[in-house]
PAZAPA-4460 file (N, C-alpha, C; in steps of 0.05 Angstrom, whole numbers, plus 32768, in hexadecimal, padded with zeros to 4 digits):
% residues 139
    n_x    n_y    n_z   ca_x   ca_y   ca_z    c_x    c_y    c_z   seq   type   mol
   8011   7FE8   8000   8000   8000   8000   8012   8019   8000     1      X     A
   8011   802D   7FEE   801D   804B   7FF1   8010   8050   8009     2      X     A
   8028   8065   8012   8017   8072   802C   801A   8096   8024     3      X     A
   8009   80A0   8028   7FF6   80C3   802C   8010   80CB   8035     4      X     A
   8018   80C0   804F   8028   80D4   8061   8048   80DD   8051     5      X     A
   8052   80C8   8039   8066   80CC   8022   8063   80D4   8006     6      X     A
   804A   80E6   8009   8041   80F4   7FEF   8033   8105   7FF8     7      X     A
   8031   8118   7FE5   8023   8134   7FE8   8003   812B   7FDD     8      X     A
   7FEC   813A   7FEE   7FD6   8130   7FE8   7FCE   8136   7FBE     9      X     A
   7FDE   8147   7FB9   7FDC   814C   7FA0   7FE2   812E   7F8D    10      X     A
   7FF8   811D   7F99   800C   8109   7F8E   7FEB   80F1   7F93    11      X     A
   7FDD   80F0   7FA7   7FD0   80D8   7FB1   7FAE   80E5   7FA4    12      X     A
   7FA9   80FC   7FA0   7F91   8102   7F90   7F92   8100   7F73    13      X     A
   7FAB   8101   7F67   7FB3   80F6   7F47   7FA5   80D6   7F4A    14      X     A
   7FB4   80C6   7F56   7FBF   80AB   7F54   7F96   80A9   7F5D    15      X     A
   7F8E   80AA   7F72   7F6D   80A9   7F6A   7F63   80B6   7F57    16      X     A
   7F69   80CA   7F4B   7F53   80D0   7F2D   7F5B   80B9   7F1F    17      X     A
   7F78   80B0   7F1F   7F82   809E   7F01   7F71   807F   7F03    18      X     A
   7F69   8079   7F21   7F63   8061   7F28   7F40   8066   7F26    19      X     A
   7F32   8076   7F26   7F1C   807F   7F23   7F15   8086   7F00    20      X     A
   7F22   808F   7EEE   7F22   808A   7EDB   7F27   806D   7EC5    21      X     A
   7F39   805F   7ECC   7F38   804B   7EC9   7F25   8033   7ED8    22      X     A
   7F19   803B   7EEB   7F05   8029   7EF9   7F1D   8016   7F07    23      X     A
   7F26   801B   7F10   7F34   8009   7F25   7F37   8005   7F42    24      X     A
   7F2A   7FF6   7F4D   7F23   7FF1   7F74   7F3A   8001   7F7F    25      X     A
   7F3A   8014   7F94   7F4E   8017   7FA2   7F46   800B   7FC6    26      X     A
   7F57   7FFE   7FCB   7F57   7FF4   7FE9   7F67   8011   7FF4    27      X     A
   7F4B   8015   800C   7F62   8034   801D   7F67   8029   803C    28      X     A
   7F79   8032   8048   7F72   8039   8061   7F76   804E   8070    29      X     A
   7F5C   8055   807D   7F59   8075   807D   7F44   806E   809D    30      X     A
   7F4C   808C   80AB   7F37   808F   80BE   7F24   809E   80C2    31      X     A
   7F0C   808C   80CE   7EF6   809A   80D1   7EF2   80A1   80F1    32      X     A
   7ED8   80B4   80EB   7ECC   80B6   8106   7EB9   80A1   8113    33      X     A
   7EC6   809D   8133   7EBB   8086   813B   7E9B   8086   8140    34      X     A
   7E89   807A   813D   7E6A   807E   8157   7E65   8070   8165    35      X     A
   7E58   8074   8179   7E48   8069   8191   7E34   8052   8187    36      X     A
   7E30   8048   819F   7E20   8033   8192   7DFD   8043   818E    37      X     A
   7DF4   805B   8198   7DE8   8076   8187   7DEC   8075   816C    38      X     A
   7E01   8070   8163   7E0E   807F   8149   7E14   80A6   814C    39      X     A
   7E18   80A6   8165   7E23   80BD   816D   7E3E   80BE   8162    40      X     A
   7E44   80D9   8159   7E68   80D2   8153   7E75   80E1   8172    41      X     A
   7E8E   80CD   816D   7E9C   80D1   8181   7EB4   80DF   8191    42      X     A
   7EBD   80EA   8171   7ECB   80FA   816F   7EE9   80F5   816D    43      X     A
   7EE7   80DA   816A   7F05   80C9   8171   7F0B   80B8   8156    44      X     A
   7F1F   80BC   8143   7F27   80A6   8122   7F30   8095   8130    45      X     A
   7F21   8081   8125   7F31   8060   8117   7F2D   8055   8102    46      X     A
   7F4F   8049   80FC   7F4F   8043   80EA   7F3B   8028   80DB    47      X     A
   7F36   8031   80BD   7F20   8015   80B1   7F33   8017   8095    48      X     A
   7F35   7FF7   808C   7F36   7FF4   8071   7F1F   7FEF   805C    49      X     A
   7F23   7FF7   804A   7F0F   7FEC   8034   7F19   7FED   8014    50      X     A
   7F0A   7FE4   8008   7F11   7FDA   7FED   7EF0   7FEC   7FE1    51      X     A
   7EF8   8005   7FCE   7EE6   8012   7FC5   7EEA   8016   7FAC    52      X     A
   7ED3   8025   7F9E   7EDA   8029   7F87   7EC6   8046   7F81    53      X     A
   7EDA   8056   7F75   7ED5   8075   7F77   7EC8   8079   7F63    54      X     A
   7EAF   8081   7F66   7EA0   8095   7F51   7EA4   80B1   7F52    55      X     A
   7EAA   80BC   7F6A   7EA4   80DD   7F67   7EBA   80E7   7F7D    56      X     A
   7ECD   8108   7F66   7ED9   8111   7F87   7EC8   812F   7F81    57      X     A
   7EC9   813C   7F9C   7EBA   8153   7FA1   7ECE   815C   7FB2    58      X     A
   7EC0   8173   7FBE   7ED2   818B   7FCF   7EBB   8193   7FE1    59      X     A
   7EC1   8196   7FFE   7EAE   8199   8014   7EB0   81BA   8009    60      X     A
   7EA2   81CF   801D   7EA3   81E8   8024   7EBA   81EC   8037    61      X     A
   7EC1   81DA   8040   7ED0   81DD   804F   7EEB   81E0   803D    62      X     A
   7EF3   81CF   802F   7F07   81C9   801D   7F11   81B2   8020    63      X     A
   7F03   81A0   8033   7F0A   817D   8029   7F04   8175   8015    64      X     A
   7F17   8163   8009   7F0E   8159   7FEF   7F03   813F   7FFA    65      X     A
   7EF0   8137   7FEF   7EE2   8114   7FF6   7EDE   8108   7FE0    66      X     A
   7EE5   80F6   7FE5   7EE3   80D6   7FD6   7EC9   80C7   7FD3    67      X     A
   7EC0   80D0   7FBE   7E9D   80BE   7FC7   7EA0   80A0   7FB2    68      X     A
   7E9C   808F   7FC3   7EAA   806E   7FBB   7E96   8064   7FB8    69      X     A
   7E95   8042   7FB1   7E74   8032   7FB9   7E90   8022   7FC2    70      X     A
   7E83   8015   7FDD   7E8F   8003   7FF0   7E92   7FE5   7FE4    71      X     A
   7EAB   7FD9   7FE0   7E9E   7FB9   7FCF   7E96   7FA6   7FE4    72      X     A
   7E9E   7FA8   7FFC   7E92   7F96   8011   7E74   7F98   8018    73      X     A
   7E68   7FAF   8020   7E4F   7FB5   801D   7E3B   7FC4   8004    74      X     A
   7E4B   7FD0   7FEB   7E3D   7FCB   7FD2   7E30   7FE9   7FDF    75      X     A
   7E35   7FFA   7FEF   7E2B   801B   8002   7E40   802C   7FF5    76      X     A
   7E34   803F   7FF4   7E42   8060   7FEA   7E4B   8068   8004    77      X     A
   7E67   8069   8009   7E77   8077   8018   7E87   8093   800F    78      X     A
   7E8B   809D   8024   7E9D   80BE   801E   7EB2   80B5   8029    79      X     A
   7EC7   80C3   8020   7EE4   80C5   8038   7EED   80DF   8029    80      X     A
   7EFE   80ED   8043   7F0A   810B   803F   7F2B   80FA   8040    81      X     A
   7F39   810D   802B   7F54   8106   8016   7F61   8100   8032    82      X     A
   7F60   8116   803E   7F76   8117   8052   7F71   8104   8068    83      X     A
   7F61   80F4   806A   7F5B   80E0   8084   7F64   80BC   8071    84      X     A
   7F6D   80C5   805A   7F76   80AA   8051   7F8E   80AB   804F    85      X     A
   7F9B   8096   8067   7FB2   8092   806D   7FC2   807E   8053    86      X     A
   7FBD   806D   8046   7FC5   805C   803B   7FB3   8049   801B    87      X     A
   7FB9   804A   800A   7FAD   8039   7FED   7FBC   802B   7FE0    88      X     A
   7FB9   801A   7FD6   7FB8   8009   7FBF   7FA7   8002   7FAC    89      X     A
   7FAF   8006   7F91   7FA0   8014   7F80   7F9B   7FF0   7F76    90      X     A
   7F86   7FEA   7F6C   7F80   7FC3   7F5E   7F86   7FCB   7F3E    91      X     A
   7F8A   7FB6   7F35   7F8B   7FB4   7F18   7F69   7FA6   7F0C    92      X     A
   7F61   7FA4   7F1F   7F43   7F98   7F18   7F2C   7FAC   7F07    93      X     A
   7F18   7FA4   7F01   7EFE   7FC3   7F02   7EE9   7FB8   7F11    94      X     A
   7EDC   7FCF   7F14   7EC8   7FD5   7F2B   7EB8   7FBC   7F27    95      X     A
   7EA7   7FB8   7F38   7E96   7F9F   7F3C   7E7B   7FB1   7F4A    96      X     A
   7E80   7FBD   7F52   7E63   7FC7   7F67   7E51   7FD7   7F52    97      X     A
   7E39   7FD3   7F51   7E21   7FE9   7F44   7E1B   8004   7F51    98      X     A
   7E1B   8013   7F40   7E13   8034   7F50   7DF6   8035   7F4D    99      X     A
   7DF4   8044   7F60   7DD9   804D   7F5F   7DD1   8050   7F4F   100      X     A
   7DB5   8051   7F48   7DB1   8068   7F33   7DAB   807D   7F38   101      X     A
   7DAC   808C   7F21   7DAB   80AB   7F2A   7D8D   80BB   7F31   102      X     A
   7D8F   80CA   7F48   7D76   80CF   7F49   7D65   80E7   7F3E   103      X     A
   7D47   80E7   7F3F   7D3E   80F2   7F2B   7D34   810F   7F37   104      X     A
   7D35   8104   7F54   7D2B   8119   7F62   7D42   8132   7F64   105      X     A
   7D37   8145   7F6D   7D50   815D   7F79   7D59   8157   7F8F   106      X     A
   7D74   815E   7F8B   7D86   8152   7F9C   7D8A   8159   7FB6   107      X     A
   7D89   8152   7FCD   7D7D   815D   7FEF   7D97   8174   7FF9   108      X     A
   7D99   8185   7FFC   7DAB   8198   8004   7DBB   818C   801D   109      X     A
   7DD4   8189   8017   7DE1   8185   8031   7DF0   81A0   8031   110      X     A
   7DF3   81A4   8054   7DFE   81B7   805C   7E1E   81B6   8062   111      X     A
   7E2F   81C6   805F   7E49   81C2   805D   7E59   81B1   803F   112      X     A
   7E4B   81AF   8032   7E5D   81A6   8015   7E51   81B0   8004   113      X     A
   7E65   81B9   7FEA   7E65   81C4   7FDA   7E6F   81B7   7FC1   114      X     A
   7E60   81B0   7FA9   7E6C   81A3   7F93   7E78   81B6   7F81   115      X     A
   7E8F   81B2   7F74   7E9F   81BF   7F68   7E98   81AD   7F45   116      X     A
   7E91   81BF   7F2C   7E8F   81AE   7F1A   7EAB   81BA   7F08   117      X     A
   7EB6   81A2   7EFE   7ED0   81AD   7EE4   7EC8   81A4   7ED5   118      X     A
   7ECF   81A7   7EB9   7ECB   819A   7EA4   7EE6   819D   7E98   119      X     A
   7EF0   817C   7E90   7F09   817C   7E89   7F03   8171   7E67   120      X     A
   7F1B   8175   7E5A   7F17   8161   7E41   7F1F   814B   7E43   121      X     A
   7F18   8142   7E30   7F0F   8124   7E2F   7F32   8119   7E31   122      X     A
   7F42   8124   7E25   7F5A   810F   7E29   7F6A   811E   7E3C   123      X     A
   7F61   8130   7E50   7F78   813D   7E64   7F7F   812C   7E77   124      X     A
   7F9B   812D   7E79   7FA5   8116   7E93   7F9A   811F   7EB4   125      X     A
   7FA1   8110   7EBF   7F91   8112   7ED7   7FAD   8124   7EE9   126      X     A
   7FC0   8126   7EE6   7FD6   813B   7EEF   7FCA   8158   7EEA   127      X     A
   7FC3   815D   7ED1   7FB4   8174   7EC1   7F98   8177   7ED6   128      X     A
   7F85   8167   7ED9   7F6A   8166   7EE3   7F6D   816E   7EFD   129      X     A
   7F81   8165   7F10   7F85   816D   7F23   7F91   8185   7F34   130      X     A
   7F97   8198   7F1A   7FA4   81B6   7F17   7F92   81C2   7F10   131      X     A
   7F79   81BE   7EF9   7F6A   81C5   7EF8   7F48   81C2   7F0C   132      X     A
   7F4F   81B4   7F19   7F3D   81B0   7F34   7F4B   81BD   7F4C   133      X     A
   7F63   81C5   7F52   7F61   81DA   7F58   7F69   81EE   7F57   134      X     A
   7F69   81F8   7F3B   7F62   8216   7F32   7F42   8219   7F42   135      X     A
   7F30   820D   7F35   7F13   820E   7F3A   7F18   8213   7F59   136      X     A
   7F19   8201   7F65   7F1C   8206   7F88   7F1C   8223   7F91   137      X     A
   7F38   8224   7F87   7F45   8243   7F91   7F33   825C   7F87   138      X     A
   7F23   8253   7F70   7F13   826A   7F5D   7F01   8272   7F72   139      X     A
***
């Protein structure tokens, strides 16, 4: 597994567009927030592995970037923020899990995130996409 903490998050957000473009599983390990048996959060990370496969990256309001995956163990749409993933390995496989479909309704307002849209061309490398995602940011 590469590890986050020997690359610049710029070096480890390339290497997921290129594995997200090609459809290829990335196994992370990254920390989340713990809950209660509430499902209160707790305010305390531990670490979880998983084996996902990335449909979508976005940008909070805040300025986290997140990872929106479908989980291959439970076949569930997960998020993860760049900087709480400690560790990946990228599969040579392709995706296996079904996405949702898309829905028809309007989409429910969440508070605190903000989608950022780029439009890249069709043959720009993902080194390029990721200079140009954040130009947009900074704009």
């Amino acid at each position: 597994m590469k590890r986050t903490a020997n690359e610049t998050s710029t070096q480890t957000l390339t290497r997921l567009i290129k594995a997200l473009d090609r459809q290829h599983p990335v196994t992370i390990s990254a920390l989340k927030e713990e809950k209660d048996d509430n499902g209160k959060r707790t305010g305390r990370l531990v670490e979880t592995t998983r084996t996902i496969e990335i449909y979508n990256i976005v940008v909070s309001q805040a300025g986290d970037i997140l990872i929106k995956a479908m989980d291959r163990e439970t076949g569930e749409s997960r998020t993860f923020r760049l900087d709480r993933i400690q560790a990946y390995s990228i599969h040579r496989t392709r995706y296996l899990v079904a996405r949702p479909a898309a829905d028809t309704k309007p989409a429910r307002t969440t508070i605190g995130l903000a989608t950022v849209t780029v439009l890249y061309p069709v043959d720009c490398p993902a080194v390029a996409r990721v200079q140009i995602l954040a130009d947009a940011l900074a704009a």
